[in-house]
C-alpha positions as CSV (number, residue, x, y, z in Angstrom):
1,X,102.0,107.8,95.8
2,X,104.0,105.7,93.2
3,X,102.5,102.3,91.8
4,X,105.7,100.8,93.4
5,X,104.0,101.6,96.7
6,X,100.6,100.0,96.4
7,X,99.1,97.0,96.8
8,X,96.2,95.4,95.0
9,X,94.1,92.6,96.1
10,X,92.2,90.9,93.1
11,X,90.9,87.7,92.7
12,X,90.3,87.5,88.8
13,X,93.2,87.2,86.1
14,X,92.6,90.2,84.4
15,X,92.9,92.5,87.9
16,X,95.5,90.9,88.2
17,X,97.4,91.5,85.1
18,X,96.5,95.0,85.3
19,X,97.6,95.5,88.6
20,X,101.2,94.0,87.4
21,X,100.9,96.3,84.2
22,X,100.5,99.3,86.4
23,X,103.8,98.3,88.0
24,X,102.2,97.4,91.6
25,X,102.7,94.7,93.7
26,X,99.5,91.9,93.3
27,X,97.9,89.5,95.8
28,X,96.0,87.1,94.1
29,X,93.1,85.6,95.9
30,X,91.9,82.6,94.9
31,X,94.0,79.4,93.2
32,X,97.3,80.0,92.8
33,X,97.6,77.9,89.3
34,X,95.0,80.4,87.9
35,X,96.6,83.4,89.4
36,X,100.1,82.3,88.3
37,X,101.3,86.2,88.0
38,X,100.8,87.3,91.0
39,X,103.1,88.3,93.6
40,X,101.4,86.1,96.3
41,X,98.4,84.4,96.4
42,X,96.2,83.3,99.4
43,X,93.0,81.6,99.4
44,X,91.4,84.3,100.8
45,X,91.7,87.7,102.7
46,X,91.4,85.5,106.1
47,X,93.9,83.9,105.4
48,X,96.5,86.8,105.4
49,X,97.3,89.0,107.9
50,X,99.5,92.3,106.8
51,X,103.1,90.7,107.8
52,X,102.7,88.6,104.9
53,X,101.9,90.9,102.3
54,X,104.9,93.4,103.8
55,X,107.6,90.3,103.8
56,X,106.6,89.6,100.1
57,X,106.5,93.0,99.4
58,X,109.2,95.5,98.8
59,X,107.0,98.4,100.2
């Protein structure tokens, strides 16, 4: 499986950026003005469902 085909969920800056620098695509959990680099950003996990993630993502 290529990084282009994953998804990470993090909610700290630095999972974040190293989720973007392996070349995957990021959900950020938490604030979106701390998270500002990730792909999409939810307050939380329950507040996602898997449509989301795949319309934001090119997967």
């Amino acid at each position: 499986m290529s990084p282009a085909e994953c998804v990470v969920f993090e909610d700290a800056v630095a999972g974040v950026e190293a989720g973007k620098r392996g070349g995957m695509f990021v959900v950020g959990l938490g604030s979106p003005d701390v998270l500002i680099q990730a792909d999409l950003v939810a307050p939380s996990l329950e507040a996602l469902t898997v449509d989301d993630v795949l319309a934001k993502a090119s997967i």
